[in-house]
Structures are given as structure tokens and as C-alpha cells.
VOVO-873331 format. One record per residue: x, y, z of N, C-alpha, C in turn; residue number from 1; residue in three letters. Coordinates in Angstrom, 1 decimal. Layout:
# VOVO-873331
nX / nY / nZ / caX / caY / caZ / cX / cY / cZ / pos / code
X / Y / Z / X / Y / Z / X / Y / Z / NUM / Ala
...
//
This chain:
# VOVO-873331
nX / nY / nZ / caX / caY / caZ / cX / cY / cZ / pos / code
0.9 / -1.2 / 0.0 / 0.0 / 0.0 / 0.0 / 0.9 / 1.2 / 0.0 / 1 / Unk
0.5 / 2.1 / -1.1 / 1.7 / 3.4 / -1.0 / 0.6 / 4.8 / -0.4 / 2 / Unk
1.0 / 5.1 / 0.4 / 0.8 / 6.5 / 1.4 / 1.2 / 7.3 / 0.3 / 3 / Unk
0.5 / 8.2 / -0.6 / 0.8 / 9.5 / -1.0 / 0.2 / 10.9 / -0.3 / 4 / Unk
0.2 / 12.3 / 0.0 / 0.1 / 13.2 / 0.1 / -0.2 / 14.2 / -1.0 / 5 / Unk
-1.1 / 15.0 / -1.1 / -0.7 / 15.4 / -2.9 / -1.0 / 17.5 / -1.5 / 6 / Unk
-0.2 / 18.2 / -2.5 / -0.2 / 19.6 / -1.7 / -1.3 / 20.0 / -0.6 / 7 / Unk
-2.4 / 20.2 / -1.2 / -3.3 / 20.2 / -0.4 / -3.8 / 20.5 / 0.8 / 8 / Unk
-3.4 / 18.7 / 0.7 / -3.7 / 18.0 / 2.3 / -2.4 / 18.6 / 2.9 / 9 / Unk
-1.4 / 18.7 / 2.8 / -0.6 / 19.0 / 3.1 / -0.4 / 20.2 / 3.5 / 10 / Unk
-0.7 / 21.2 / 2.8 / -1.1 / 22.6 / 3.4 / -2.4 / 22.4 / 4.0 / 11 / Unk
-3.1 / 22.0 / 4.1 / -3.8 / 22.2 / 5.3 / -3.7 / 21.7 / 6.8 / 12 / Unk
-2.9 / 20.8 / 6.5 / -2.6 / 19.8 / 8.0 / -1.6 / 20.7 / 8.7 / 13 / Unk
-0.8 / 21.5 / 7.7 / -0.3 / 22.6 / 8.1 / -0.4 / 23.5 / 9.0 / 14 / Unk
-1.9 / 23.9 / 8.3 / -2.6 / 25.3 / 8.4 / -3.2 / 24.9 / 10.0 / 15 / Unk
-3.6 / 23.7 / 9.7 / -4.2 / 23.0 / 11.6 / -3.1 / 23.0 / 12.3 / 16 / Unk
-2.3 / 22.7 / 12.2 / -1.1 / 22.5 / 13.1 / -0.9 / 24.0 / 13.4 / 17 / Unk
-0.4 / 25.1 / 12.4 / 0.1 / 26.4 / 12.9 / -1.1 / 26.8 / 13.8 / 18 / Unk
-2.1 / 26.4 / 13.4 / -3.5 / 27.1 / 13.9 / -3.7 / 27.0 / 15.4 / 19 / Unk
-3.3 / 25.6 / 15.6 / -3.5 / 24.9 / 16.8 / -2.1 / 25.2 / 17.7 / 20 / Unk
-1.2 / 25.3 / 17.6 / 0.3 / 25.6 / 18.4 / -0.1 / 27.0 / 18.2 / 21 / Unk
-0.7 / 28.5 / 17.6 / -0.8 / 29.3 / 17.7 / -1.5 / 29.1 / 18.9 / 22 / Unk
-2.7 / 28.9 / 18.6 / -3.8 / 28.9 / 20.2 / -3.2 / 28.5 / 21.2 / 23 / Unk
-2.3 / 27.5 / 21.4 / -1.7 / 27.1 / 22.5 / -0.5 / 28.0 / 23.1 / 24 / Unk
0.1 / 28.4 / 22.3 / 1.2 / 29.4 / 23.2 / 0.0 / 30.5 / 23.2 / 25 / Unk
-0.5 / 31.1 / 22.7 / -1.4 / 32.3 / 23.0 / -1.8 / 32.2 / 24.4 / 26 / Unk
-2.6 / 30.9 / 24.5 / -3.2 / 30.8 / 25.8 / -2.0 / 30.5 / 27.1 / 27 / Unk
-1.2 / 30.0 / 26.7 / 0.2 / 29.7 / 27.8 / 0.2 / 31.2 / 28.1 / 28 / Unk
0.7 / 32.2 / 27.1 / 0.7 / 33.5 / 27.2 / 0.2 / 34.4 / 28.5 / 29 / Unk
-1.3 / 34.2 / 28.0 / -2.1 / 35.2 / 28.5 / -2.3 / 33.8 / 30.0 / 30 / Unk
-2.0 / 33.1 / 30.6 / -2.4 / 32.1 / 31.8 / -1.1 / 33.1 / 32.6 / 31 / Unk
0.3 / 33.1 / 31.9 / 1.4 / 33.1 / 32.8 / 1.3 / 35.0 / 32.9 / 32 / Unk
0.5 / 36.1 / 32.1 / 0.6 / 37.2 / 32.3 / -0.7 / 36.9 / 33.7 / 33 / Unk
-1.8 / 36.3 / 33.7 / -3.0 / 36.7 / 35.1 / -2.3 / 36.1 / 36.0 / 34 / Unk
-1.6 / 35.0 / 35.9 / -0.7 / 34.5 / 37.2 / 0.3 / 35.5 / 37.4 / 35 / Unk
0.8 / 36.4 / 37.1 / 2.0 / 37.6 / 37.4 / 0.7 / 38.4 / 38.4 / 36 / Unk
-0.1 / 38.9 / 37.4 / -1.2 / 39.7 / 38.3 / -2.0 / 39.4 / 39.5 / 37 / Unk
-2.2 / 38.2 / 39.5 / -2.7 / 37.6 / 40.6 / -1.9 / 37.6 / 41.8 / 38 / Unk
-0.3 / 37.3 / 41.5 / 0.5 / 37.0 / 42.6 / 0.6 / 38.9 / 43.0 / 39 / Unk
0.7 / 39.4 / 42.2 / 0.9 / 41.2 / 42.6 / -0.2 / 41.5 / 43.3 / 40 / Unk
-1.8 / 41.1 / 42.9 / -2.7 / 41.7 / 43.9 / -2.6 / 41.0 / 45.1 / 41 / Unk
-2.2 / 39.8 / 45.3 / -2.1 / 38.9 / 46.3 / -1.2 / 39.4 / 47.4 / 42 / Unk
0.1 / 40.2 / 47.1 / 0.6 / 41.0 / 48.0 / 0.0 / 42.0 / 48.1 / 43 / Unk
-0.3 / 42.9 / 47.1 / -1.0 / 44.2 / 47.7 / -1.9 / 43.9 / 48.9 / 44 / Unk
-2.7 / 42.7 / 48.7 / -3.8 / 42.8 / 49.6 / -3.1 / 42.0 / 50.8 / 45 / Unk
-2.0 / 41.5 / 51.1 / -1.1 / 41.0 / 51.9 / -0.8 / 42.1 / 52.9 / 46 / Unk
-0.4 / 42.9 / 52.3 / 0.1 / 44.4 / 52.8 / -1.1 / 45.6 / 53.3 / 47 / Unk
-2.0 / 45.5 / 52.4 / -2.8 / 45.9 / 53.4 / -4.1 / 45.5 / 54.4 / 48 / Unk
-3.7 / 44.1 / 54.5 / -4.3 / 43.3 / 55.7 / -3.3 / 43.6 / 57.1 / 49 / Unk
-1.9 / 43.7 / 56.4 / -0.9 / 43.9 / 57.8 / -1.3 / 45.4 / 58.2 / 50 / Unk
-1.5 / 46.3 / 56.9 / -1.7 / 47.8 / 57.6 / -3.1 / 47.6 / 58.7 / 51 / Unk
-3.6 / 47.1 / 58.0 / -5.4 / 46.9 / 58.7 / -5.0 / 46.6 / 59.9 / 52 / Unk
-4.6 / 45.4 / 60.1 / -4.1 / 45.0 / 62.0 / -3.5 / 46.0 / 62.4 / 53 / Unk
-2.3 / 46.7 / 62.0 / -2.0 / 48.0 / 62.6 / -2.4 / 48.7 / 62.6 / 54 / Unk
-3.6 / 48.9 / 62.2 / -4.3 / 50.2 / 62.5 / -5.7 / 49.5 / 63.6 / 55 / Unk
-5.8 / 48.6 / 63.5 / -6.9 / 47.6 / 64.6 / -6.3 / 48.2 / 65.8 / 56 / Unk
-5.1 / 47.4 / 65.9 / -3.8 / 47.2 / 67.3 / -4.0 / 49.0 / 67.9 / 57 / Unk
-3.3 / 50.0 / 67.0 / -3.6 / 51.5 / 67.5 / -4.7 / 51.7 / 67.8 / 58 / Unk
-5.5 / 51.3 / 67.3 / -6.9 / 52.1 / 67.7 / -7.5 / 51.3 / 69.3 / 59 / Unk
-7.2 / 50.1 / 69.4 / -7.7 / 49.2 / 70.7 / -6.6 / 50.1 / 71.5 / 60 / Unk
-5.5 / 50.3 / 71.4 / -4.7 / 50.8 / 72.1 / -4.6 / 52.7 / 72.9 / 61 / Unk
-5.4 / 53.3 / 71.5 / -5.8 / 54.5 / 72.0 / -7.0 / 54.7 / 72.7 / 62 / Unk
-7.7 / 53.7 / 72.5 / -9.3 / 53.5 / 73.1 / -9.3 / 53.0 / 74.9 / 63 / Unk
-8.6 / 52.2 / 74.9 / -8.1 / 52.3 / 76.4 / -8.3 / 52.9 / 77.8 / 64 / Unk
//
């Protein structure tokens, strides 16, 4: 049995392949840019949970 290919198919299997490895790093892309943002709000809001207790801590402390 002889397997031929004639252009084509060939450009198209192509055109799926670029099509499909495009979407995939695309999406790797935009997954590893919301995980950068995520970890940055995650400290922001780290930092000001610590402010919040110091400002809890002062205020029980001035209330006294």
C-alpha cells in the first residue's frame, strides 16, 4: 500500500497545526501574564491586611 500526500492536504494539515500551536502558546501567554497579576494583587492585599491590624492594634490601644 503506497501513502501518498498530494499539496493540499498538506497545506492544510499545516494550516491545523500552525492554527493549533498558535492557540496554545497564545493561551500559555495570557495564563502566565494573570498569574504575574494575581501573585501582585495577592501581595498588595497582603500588605494591606498587615496595615489593617496596625491600625486595629492602634486604635484598641488609643481606646483604652
Amino acid at each position: 500500500m503506497k501513502f501518498t500526500l498530494d499539496i493540499k492536504t498538506i497545506i492544510t494539515i499545516a494550516g491545523v497545526v500552525a492554527v493549533l500551536g498558535g492557540f496554545y502558546y497564545s493561551t500559555q501567554h495570557r495564563l502566565s501574564v494573570l498569574e504575574i497579576q494575581v501573585q501582585e494583587i495577592s501581595e498588595k492585599l497582603d500588605v494591606q491586611a498587615g496595615q489593617l491590624k496596625q491600625i486595629k492594634r492602634s486604635i484598641k490601644r488609643n481606646s483604652k
